[in-house]
DRENTOR-847206 format. One record per residue: x, y, z of N, C-alpha, C in turn. Coordinates in pm, whole numbers, plus 32768, in hexadecimal, padded with zeros to 4 digits. Example, Ala and Ser with C-alpha at 12.3 -4.5 7.8 and 13.67 -1.06 7.14 Angstrom:
85277DC7830C84CE7E3E830C85287EB6830C;85057F1F82C485577F9682CA850A80038313;
! end
This chain:
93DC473BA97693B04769A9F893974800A9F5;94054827A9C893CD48DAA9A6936248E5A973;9343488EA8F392A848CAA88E923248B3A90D;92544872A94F91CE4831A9BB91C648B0AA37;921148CBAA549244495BAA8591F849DDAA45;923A49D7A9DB91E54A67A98A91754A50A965;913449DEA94B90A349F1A908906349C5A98D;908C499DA9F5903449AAAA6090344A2FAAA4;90A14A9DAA9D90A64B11AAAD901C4B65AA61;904D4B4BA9DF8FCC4B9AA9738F534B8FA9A4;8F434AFDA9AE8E9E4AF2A9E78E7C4B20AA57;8EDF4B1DAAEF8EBE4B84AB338E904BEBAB27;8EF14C30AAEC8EF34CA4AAC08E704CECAA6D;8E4E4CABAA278DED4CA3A9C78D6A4CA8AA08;8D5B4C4EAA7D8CED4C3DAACB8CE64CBBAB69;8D4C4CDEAB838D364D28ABA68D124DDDAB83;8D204DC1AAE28D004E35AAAF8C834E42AAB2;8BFA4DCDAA718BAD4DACAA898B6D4D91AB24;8B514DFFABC88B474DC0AC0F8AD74D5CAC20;8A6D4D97ABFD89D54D7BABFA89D84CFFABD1;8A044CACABB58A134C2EAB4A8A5A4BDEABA3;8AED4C02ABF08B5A4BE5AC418B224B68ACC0;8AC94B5FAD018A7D4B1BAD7E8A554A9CAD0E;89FA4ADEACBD89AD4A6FAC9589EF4A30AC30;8A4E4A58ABFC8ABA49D3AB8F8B224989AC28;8B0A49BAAC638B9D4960ACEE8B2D4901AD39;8AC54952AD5D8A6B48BCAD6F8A184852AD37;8A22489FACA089FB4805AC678A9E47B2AC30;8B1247F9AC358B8B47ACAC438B7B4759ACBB;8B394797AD198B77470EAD968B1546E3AD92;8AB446D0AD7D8A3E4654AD5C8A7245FBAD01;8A87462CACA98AB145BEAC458B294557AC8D;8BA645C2ACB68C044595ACFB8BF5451CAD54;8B8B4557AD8E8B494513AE038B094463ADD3;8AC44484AD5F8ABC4402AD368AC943A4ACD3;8B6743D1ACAB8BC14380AC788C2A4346ACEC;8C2E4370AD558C3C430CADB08C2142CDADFB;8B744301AE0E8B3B4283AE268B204229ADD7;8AF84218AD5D8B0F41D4ACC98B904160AD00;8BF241A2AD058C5D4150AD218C684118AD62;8C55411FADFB8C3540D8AE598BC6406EAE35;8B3140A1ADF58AE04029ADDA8B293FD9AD7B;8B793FE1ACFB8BBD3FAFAC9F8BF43F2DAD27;8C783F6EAD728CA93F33ADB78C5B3EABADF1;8BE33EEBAE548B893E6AAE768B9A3DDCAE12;8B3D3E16ADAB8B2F3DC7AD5C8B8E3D72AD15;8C123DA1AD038C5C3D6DACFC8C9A3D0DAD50;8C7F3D14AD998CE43C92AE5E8C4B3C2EAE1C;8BC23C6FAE448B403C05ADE18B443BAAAD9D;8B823BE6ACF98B903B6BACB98C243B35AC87;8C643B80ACD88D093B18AD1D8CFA3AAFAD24;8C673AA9AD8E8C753A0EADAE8C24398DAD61;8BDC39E5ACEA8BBC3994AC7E8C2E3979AC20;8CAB39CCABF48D1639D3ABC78CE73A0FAB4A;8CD23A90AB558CAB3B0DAB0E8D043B7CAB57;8D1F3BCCAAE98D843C2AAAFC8D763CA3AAD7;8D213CFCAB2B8CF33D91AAF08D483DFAAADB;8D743E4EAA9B8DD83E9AAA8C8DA23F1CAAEB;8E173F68AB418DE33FCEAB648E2B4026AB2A;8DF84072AAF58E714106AAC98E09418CAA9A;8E3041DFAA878E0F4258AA958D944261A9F9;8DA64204A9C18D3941F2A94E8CCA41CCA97D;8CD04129A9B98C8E4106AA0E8C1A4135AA75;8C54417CAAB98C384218AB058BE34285AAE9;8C224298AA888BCD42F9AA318B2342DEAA17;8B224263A9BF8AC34243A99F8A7F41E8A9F7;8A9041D4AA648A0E4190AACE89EF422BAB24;8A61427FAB098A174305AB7989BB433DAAF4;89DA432BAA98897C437BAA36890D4312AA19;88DB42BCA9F988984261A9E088594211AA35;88A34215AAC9886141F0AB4B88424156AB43;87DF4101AB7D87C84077AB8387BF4041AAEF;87A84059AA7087C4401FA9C388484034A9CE;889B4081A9E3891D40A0A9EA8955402DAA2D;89534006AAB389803F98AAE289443F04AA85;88CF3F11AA7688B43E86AA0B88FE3E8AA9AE;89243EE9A943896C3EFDA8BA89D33EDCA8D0;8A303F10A9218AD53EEDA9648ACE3E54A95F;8A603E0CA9D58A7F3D8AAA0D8A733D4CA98D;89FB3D6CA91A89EE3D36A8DC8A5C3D07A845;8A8F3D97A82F8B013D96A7D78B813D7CA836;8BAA3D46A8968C2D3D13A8BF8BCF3C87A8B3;8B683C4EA8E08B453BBCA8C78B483B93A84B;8B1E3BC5A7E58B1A3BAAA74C8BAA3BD1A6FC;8BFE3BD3A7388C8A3C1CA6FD8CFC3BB4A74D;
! end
């Protein structure tokens, strides 16, 4: 818990040395932020979806990741590797 502490300190720190830079790395953090949980939430949908086929999508922060980064192939790839697995 401390190391998570200090190296989130540094990077503050770090970024505020840099201001000019400071706005535009925090708002593409909360974009992203922003949609890895909506990612999750769509994950979620889809998951109660094919519940009721008796398919079982995993949600977790991997998951997440890669439908906010990869967007609608992202959700096919997931459904598709928890169906084939």
């Amino acid at each position: 818990m401390k190391l998570i502490i200090i190296g989130g300190s540094l990077v503050l720190l770090l970024l505020l040395m840099f201001r000019k830079s400071f706005s535009g790395v925090i708002e593409g953090l909360s974009i992203f932020l922003f949609r890895i949980g909506f990612s999750v939430l769509l994950l979620f949908g889809v998951h109660l979806l094919l519940g009721l086929a008796g398919y079982a999508i995993p949600i977790n922060l991997f998951t997440g990741t890669v439908v906010a980064v990869l967007g609608v192939p992202g959700i096919v790839s997931v459904v598709a590797i928890s169906i084939f697995i």
